[in-house]
PASEBA-945076 format. One record per residue (C-alpha): x, y, z negated; residue number from 0; chain. Coordinates in steps of 0.001 Angstrom, whole numbers. Each point is the difference from the previous one (the first is absolute). Layout:
% PASEBA-945076
X_Y_Z_NUM_A
...
% end
This chain:
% PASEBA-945076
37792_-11623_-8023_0_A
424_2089_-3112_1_A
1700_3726_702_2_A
2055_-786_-3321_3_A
1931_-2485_2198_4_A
1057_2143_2807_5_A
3573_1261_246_6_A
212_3264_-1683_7_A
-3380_226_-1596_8_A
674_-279_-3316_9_A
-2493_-442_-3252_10_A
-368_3882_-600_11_A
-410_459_4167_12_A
-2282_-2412_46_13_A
-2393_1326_-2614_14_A
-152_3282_1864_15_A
-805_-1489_3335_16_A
-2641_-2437_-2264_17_A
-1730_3152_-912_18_A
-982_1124_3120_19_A
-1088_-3338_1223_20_A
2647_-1522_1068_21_A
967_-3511_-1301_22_A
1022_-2835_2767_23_A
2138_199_3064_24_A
-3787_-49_1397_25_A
-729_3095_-1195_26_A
3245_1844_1291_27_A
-553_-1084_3858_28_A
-3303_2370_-287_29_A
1476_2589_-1463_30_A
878_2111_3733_31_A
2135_1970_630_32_A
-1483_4118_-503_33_A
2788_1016_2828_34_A
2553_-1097_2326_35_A
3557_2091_185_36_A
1765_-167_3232_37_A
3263_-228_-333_38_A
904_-759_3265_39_A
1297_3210_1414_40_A
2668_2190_-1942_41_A
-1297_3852_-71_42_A
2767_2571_562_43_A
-530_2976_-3026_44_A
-249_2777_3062_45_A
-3195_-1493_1262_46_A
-1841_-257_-2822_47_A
-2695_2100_-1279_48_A
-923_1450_-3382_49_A
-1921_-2903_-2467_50_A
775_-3264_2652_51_A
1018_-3324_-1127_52_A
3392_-812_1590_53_A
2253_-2870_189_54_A
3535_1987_196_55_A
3943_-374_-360_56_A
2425_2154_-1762_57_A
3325_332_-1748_58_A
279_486_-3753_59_A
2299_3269_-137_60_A
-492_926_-3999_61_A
53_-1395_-2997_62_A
-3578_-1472_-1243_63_A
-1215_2084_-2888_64_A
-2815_-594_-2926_65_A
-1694_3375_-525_66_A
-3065_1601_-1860_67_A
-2895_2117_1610_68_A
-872_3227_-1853_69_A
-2755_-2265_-1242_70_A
2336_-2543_-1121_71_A
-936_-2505_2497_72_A
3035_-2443_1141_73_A
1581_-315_3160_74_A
2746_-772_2316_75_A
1472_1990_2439_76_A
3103_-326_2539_77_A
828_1372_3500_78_A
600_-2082_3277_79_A
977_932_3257_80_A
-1418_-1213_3779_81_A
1829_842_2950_82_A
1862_2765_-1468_83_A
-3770_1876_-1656_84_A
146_-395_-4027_85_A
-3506_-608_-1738_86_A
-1158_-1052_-3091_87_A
-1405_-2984_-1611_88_A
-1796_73_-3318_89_A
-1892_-2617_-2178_90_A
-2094_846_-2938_91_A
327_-2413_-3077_92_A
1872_-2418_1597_93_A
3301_267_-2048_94_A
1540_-3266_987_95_A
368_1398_3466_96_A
3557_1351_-957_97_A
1572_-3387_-351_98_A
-1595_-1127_2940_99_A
1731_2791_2517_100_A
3866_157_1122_101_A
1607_3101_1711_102_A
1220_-509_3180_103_A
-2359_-2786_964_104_A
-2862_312_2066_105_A
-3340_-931_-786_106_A
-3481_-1191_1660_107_A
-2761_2438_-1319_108_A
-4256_-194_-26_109_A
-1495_2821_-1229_110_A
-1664_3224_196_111_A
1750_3080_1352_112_A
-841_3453_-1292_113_A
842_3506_1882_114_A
-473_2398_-2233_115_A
3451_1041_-385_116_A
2102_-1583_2118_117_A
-203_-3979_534_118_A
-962_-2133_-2891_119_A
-576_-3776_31_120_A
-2359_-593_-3506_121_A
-28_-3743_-1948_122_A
1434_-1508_2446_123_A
446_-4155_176_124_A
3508_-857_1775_125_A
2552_-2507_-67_126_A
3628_82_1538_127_A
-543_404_3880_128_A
2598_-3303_575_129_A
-2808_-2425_-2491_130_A
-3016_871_1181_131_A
-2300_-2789_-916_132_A
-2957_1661_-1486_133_A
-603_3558_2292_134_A
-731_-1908_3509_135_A
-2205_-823_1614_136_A
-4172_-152_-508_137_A
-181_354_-3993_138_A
-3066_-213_-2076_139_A
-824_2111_-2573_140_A
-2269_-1125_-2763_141_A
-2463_1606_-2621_142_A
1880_-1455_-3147_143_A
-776_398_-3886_144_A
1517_3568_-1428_145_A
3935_-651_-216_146_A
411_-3663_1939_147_A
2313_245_2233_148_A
-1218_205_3465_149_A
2909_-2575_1172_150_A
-722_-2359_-2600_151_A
-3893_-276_662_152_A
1528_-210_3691_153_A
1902_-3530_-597_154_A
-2620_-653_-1680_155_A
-2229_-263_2625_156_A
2256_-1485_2624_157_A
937_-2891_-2307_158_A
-4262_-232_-776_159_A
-683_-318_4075_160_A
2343_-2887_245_161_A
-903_-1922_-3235_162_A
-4258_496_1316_163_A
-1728_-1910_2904_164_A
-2869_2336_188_165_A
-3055_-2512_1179_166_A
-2525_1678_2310_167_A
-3826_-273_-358_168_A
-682_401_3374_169_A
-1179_-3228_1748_170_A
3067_-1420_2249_171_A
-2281_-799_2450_172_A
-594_4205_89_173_A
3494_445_-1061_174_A
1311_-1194_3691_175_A
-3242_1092_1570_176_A
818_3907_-343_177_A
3422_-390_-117_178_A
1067_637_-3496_179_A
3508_-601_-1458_180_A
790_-1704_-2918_181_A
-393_1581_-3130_182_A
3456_-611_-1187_183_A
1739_2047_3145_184_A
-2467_2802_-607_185_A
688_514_-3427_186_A
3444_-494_672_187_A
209_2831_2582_188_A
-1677_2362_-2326_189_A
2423_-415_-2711_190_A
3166_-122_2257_191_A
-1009_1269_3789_192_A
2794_442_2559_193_A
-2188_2061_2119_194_A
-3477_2512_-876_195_A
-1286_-2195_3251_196_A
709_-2894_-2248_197_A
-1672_1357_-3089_198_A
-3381_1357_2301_199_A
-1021_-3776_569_200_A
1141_-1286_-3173_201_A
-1921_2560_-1948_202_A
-3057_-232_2454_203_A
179_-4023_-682_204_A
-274_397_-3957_205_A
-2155_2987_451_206_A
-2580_-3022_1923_207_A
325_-2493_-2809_208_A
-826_2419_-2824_209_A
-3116_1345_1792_210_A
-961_-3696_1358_211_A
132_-984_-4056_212_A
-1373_3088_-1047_213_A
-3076_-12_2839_214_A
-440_-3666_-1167_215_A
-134_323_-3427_216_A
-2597_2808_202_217_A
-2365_-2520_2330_218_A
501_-2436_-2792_219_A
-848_2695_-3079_220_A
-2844_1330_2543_221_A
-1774_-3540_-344_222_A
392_-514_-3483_223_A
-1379_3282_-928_224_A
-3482_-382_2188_225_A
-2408_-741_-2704_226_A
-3378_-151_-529_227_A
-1640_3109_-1452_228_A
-575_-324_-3079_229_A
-839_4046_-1142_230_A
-3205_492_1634_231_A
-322_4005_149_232_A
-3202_1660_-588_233_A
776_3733_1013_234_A
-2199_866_2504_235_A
1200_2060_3432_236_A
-2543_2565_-1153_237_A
1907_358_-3231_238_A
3860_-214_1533_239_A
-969_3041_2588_240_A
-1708_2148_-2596_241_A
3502_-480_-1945_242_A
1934_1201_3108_243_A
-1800_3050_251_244_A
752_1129_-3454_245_A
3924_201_1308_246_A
642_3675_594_247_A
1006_-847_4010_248_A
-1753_-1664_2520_249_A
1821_-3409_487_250_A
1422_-288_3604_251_A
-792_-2350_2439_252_A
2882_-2349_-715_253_A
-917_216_-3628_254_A
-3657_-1085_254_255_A
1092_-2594_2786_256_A
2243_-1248_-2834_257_A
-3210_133_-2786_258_A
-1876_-2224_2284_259_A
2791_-2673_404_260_A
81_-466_-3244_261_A
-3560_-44_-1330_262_A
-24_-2334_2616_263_A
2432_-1860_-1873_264_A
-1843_-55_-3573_265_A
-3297_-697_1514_266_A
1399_-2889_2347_267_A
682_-3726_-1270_268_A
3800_-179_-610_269_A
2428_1996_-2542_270_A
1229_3085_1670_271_A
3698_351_578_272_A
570_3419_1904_273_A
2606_2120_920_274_A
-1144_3774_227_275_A
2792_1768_1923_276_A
470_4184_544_277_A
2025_2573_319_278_A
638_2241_-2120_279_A
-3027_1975_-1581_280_A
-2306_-2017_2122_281_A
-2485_-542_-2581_282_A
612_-3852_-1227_283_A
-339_1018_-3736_284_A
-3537_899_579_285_A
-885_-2903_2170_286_A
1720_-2404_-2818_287_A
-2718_1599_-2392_288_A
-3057_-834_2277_289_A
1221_-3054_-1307_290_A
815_56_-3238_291_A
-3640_1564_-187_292_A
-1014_-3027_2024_293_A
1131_-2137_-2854_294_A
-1040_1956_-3102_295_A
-3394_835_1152_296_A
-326_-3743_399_297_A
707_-592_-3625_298_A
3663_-1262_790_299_A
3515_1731_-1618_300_A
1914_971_2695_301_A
3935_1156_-695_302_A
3041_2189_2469_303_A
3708_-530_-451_304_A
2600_2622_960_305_A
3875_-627_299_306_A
862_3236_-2028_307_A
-1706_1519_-3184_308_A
-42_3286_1885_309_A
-2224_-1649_2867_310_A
-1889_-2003_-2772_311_A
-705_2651_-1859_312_A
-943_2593_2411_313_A
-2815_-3035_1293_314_A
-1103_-435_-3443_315_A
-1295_4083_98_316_A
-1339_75_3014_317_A
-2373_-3164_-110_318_A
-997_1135_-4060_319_A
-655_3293_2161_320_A
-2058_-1569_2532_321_A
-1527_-2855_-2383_322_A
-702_2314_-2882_323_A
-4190_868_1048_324_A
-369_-3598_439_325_A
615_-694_-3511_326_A
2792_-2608_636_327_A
3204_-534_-1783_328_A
3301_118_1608_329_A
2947_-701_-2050_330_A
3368_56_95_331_A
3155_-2497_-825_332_A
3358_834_780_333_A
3526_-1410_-1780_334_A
720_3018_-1682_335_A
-2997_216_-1998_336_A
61_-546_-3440_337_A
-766_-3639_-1367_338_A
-2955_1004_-1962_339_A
-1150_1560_3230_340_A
724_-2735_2204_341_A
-2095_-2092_-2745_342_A
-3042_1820_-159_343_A
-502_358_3902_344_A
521_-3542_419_345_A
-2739_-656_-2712_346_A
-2347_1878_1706_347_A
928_-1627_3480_348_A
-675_-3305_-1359_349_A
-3254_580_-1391_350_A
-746_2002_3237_351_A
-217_3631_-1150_352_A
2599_892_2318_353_A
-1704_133_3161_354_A
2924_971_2228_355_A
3554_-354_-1147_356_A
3018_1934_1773_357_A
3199_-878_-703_358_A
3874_-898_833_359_A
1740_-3512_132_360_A
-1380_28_-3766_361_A
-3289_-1338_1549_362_A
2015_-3046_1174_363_A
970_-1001_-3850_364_A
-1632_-3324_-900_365_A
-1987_1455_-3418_366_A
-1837_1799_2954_367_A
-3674_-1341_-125_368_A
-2964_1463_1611_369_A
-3513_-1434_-1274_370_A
-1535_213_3863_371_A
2722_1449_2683_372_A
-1558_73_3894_373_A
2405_1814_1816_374_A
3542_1065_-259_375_A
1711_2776_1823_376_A
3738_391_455_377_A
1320_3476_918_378_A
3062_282_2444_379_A
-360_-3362_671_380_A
3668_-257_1439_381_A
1945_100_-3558_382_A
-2057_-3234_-1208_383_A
719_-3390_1215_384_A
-2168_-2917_790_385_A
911_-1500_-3435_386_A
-1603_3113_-2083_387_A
-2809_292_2329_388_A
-679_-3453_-1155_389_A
445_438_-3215_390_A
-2755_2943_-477_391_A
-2135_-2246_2184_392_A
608_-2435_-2703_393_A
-2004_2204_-2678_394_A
-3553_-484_1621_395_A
-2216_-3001_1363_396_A
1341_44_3806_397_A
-38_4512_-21_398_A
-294_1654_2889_399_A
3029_1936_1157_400_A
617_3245_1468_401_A
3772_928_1123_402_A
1261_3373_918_403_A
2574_1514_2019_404_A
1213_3440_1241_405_A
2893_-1469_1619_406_A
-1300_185_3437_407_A
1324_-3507_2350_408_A
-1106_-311_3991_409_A
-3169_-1158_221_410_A
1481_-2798_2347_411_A
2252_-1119_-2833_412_A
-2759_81_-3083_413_A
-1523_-3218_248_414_A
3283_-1593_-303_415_A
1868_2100_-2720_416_A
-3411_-402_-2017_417_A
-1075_-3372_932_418_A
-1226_-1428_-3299_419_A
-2563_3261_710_420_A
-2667_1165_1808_421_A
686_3414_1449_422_A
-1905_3542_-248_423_A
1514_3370_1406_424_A
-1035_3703_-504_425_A
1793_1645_2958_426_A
-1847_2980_-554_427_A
878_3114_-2518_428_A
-2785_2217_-1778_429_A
277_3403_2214_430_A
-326_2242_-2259_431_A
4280_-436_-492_432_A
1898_2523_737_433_A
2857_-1928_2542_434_A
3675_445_-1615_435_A
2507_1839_1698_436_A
2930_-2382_162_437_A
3648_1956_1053_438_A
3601_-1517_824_439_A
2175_2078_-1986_440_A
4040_68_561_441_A
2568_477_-2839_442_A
765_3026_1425_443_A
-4144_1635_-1011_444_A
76_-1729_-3470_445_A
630_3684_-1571_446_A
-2936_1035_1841_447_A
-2167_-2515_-860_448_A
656_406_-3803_449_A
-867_3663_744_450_A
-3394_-1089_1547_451_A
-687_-2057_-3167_452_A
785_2747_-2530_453_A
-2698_1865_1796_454_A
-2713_-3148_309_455_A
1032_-519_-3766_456_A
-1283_3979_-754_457_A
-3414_-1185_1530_458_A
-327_-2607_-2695_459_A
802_-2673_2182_460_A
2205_-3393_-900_461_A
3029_-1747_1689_462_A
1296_-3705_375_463_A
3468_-231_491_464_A
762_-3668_1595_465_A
3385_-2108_-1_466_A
694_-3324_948_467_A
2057_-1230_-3130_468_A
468_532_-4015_469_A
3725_-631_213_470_A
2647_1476_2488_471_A
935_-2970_2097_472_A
3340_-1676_27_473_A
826_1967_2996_474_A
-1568_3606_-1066_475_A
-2325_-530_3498_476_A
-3035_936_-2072_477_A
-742_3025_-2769_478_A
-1742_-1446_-2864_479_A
-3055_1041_-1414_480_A
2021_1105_-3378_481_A
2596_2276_2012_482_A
-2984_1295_2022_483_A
-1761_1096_-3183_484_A
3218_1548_-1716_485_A
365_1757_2847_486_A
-3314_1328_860_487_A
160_871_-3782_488_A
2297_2382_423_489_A
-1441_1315_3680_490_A
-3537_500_-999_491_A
-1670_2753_-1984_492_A
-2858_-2360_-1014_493_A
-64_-2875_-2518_494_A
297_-3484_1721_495_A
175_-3972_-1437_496_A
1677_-2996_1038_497_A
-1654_-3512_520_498_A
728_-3174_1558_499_A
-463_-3617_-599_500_A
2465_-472_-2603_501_A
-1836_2060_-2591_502_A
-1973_-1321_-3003_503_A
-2480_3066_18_504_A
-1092_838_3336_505_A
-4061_456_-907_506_A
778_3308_-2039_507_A
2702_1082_2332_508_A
-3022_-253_2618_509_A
-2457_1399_-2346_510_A
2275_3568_-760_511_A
629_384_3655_512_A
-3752_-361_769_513_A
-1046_2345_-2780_514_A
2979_2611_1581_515_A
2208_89_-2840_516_A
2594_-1225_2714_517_A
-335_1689_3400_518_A
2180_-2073_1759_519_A
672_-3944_-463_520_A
3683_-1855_1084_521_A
-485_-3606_965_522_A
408_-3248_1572_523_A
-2663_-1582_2261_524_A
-1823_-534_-3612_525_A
-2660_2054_1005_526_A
-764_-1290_3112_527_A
-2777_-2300_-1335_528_A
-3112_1838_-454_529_A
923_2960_-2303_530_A
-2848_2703_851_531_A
1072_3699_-1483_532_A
-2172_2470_1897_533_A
2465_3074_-423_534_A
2772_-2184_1204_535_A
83_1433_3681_536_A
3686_4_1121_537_A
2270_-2991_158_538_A
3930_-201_912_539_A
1412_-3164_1173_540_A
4070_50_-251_541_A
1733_-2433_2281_542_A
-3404_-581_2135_543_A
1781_-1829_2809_544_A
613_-2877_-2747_545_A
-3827_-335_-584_546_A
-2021_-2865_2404_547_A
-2338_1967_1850_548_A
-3395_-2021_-2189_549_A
2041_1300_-3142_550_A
361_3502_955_551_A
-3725_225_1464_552_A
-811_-1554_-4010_553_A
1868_2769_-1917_554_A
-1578_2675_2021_555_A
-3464_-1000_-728_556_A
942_739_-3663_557_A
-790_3787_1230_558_A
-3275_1369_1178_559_A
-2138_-1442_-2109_560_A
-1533_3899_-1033_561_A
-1607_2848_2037_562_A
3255_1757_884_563_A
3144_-540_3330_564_A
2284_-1975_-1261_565_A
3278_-676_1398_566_A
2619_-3326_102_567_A
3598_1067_675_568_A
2049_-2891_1869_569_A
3624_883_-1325_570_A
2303_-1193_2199_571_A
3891_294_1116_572_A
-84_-2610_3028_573_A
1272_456_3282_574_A
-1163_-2685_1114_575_A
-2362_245_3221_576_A
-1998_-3047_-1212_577_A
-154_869_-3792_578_A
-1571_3441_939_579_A
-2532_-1711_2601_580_A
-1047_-2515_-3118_581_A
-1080_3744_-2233_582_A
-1356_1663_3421_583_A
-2575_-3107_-311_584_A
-550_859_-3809_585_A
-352_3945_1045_586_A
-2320_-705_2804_587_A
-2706_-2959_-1015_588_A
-2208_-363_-3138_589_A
-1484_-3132_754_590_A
2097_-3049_-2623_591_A
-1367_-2712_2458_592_A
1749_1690_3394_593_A
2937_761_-2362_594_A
123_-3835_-1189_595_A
59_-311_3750_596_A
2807_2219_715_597_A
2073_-1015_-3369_598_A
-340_-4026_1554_599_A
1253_613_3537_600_A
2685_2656_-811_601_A
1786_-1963_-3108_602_A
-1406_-3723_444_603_A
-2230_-2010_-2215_604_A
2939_-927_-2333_605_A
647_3465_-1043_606_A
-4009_759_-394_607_A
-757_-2262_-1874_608_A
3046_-455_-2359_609_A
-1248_3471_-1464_610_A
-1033_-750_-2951_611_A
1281_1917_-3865_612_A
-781_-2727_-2532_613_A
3431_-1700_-248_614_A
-933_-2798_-1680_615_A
1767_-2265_2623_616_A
3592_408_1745_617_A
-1632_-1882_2739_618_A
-1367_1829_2752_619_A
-692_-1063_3680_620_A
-260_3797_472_621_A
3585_3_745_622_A
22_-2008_2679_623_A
-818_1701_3583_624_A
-2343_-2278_2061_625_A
-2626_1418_1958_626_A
-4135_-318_-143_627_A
-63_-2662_2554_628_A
1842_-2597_-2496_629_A
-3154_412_-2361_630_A
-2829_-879_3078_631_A
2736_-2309_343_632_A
-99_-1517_-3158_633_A
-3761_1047_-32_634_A
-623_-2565_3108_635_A
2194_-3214_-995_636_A
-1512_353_-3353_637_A
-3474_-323_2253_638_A
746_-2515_1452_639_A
1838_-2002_-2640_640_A
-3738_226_-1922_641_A
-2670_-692_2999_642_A
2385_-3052_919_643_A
766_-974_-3448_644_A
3916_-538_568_645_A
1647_-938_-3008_646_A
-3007_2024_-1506_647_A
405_-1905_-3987_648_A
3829_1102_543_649_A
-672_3690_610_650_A
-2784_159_-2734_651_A
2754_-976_-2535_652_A
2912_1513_737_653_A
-1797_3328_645_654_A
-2335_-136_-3136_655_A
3723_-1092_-1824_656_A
1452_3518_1552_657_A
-3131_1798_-756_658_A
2104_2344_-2626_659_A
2701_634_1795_660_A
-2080_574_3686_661_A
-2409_2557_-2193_662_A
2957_1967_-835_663_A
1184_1106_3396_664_A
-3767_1084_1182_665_A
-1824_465_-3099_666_A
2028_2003_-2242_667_A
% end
């Protein structure tokens, strides 16, 4: 059904939700819920602590006032009263609060308290304490479009899950075999649970149909893609090794076990579709050019797509670098080029002057014609889906192609997350790295820390400065990467930039910070893909405890990519005993693949792999918590489903139909 027809989604609502991808009562059952509030307990003020989210009472004792901040921002502010203790309550642009609050009546409130001076309760919800219908309870909280109300995208949803009959893919016959419920009660209890027991197995049960779809439509993609070679590669082993030793490094084990996987590949009889998986600074860049050499020295155009023009761009000089003595061409094509650029490299691609073309989503575009492309390469594999893959595989006569990835998954869990794929890993780093010397640092140190950097920053060296969001959150949980910068502005005796995903012109931001006309660089997780600045050899990561542990292990690798210590700085305020054991895992291992490990078992396979920055979709299984087993679950019915061909022309359509939509929760 249509959103347009649900109560209280009218035609300007429903173009907002439209936007982000949501357009039938289909569409709102998967969008899941980010959080849960319970509401079941009442919090007295007394046993509260600084910065928690409390459901609370209290008496209106003053009368509600609009006032204006120094800075002119907005907001509301009255006094109430709880067993005899006054404290304050205060919501930022929120005016219509005022008509909203009586004196003398007492109030249900949900919100976050702040101790600073004396007991404040900040943009709180509440309603009057004798109609409580909305703050009870288990209540979902969902990620919304900027300014939709969070209760309205709430009924929303419940109305959606009663209107769908969600229809499971899963065989019936392996339905009651291992015991699964119905579809319908799962989704149900996710929207609306009455218990977190409740919402464990009903998350767990959709968390086993998406992978059972997912796992089956990668079998099905698998088989269409195995085709006959039809590249036939003349570079010689003779000639491939004599390439490898013009590298300045000796490859590592891992690296040349990975080279002889996939000449393996181009010499054998079927297209190669590989996955080439390492940590960070493991050395994949240089195996993926064994390739591309592979391909050119076999007469063949060969071409390597980044997500960012940063990442793009800093490829594109390093394989001209490397490619330069042969004599072959490597181009570059990026959206913000100029049309009469953009024109004149695709000429020469055509008539197959380019020899190797780097290059963003630009690549993708359909005036994109090579004359003879062999292989494609797609870097950070992870922020591409299936779809785009395909469509760059489009370009050639059946290419071979090479994916990479430097986010690091068990090696247990591989084959299934990347099952279209087969799989190569470099566990091993090149030893000549000096290790980084990772730190848990308190609130209370932060002056000290800054002090540290001043000096590091006197030896010519450069800083990251990490935080989670661009915004300040609705609830002022996170500092934002703007507020961080103003106020490291002010703080800091060197010159510093701002960047994040929002901006138009990251690529020269990048380039001034590389050539040191900035010293120090605010910004979101924007730079943890790939960005390689030698002098960059200190990083600071506010609000750590909010990163996954994968994430965290990805940002630091940014740093010690030179000759010199560097340092990553987990900023943290938590007190909680598991929070710091997450960062004591950080501090203490190096390895991405044990971390992977770590990051699965501590926060489940939900959180892991719903880590993802693109934000192209609003749905994300991410949120749900299920645990590893659900996937081998899913992994095994999915199995046997396909050796016993149950309902096997059923599955092949309805997952090929939710291709797009599985893609999106793995793939990008």
């Amino acid at each position: 059904m249509e959103i347009s027809k649900l109560k209280g989604i009218n035609e300007k609502r429903a173009k907002e939700l439209n936007k982000v991808g949501i357009e039938s009562t289909e569409d709102f059952i998967s969008q899941f819920p980010r959080r849960y509030l319970d509401l079941r307990n009442v919090c007295k003020l007394e046993n509260c602590y600084h910065n928690d989210m409390v459901l609370t009472t209290g008496k209106i004792v003053s009368v509600p006032q609009n006032k204006f901040s120094y800075k002119r921002i907005g907001y509301v502010k009255v006094m109430a009263e709880q067993e005899g203790v006054i404290f304050t309550i205060i919501w930022f642009n929120q005016p219509y609060v005022v008509e909203k609050l009586v004196v003398g009546e007492e109030y249900l409130f949900y919100g976050r308290v702040q101790n600073k001076t004396g007991v404040t309760l900040v943009n709180p919800s509440f309603e009057p304490i004798e109609k409580n219908f909305r703050l009870k309870g288990i209540v979902p909280q969902y990620s919304t479009p900027k300014n939709f109300p969070q209760k309205t995208f709430r009924d929303a949803v419940k109305l959606s899950v009663n209107i769908e009959r969600p229809e499971s893919i899963i065989p019936i016959k392996l339905q009651e075999k291992y015991g699964l419920s119905s579809l319908l009660y799962a989704y149900h209890n996710v929207h609306n649970p009455e218990s977190f027991e409740q919402l464990a197995k009903a998350s767990e049960r959709i968390a086993i149909e998406e992978y059972f779809g997912l796992i089956s439509a990668f079998k099905i993609i698998k088989t269409s893609r195995e085709q006959v070679r039809i590249n036939e590669y003349s570079c010689k082993e003779d000639e491939l090794k004599e390439f490898i030793l013009g590298f300045p490094f000796e490859f590592t084990n891992g690296q040349k076990k990975a080279v002889s996987e996939i000449f393996a590949d181009l010499k054998g009889k079927k297209a190669m579709n590989r996955l080439l998986q390492g940590d960070v600074g493991s050395g994949k860049t240089a195996v993926s050019m064994c390739a591309i050499f592979m391909a050119v020295k076999s007469g063949y155009q060969a071409v390597m797509l980044a997500p960012t023009e940063v990442l793009a761009k800093q490829n594109y000089e390093l394989l001209k670098r490397i490619f330069k003595p042969y004599g072959i061409n490597v181009d570059f094509l990026s959206g913000s080029m100029k049309e009469k650029e953009k024109r004149a490299i695709k000429g020469c691609l055509k008539l197959g002057i380019t020899n190797i073309l780097v290059g963003t989503h630009a690549v993708l575009e359909d005036d994109v014609e090579f004359k003879n492309l062999a292989l494609c390469v797609c870097d950070e594999q992870q922020r591409f889906g299936v779809s785009q893959r395909s469509k760059l595989f489009e370009k050639g006569d059946f290419p071979d192609l090479l994916v990479m990835s430097a986010t690091p998954i068990p090696r247990t869990l591989s084959l299934i997350f990347y099952g279209d794929l087969d799989v190569s890993t470099i566990p091993d780093k090149p030893s000549v790295r000096i290790p980084i010397q990772t730190n848990i640092v308190p609130y209370t140190k932060y002056n000290d820390m800054l002090k540290f950097i001043e000096n590091e920053v006197q030896k010519g060296n450069q800083i990251y400065f990490v935080c989670p969001k661009v915004e300040e959150d609705e609830e002022g949980e996170v500092m934002s990467v703007t507020e961080l910068y103003e106020e490291l502005k002010e703080r800091l005796s060197f010159d510093i930039a701002v960047i994040h995903g929002k901006m138009k012109d990251k690529v020269s931001v990048m380039e001034d910070f590389k050539n040191k006309k900035y010293m120090g660089i605010v910004s979101t997780t924007v730079i943890e893909t790939g960005v390689d600045v030698k002098d960059a050899n200190i990083m600071v990561i506010y609000n750590a405890e909010r990163f996954g542990l994968s994430q965290l292990h990805q940002l630091r690798g940014r740093i010690g990519r030179g000759d010199k210590q560097s340092y990553c700085f987990l900023l943290t305020n938590t007190n909680s005993e598991k929070g710091i054991e997450r960062l004591k895992i950080i501090r203490n291992n190096t390895d991405g693949f044990k971390i992977s490990e770590y990051d699965f078992d501590m926060r489940g396979a939900g959180d892991f792999m719903g880590q993802r920055q693109s934000g192209k979709t609003m749905t994300d299984l991410g949120y749900l918590n299920y645990s590893v087993q659900s996937i081998f679950l899913a992994k095994k019915i999915s199995d046997e489903a396909f050796n016993s061909q149950i309902d096997i022309e059923k599955i092949k359509n309805i997952a090929l139909k939710r291709q797009e939509k599985l893609k999106d929760i793995i793939m990008n």
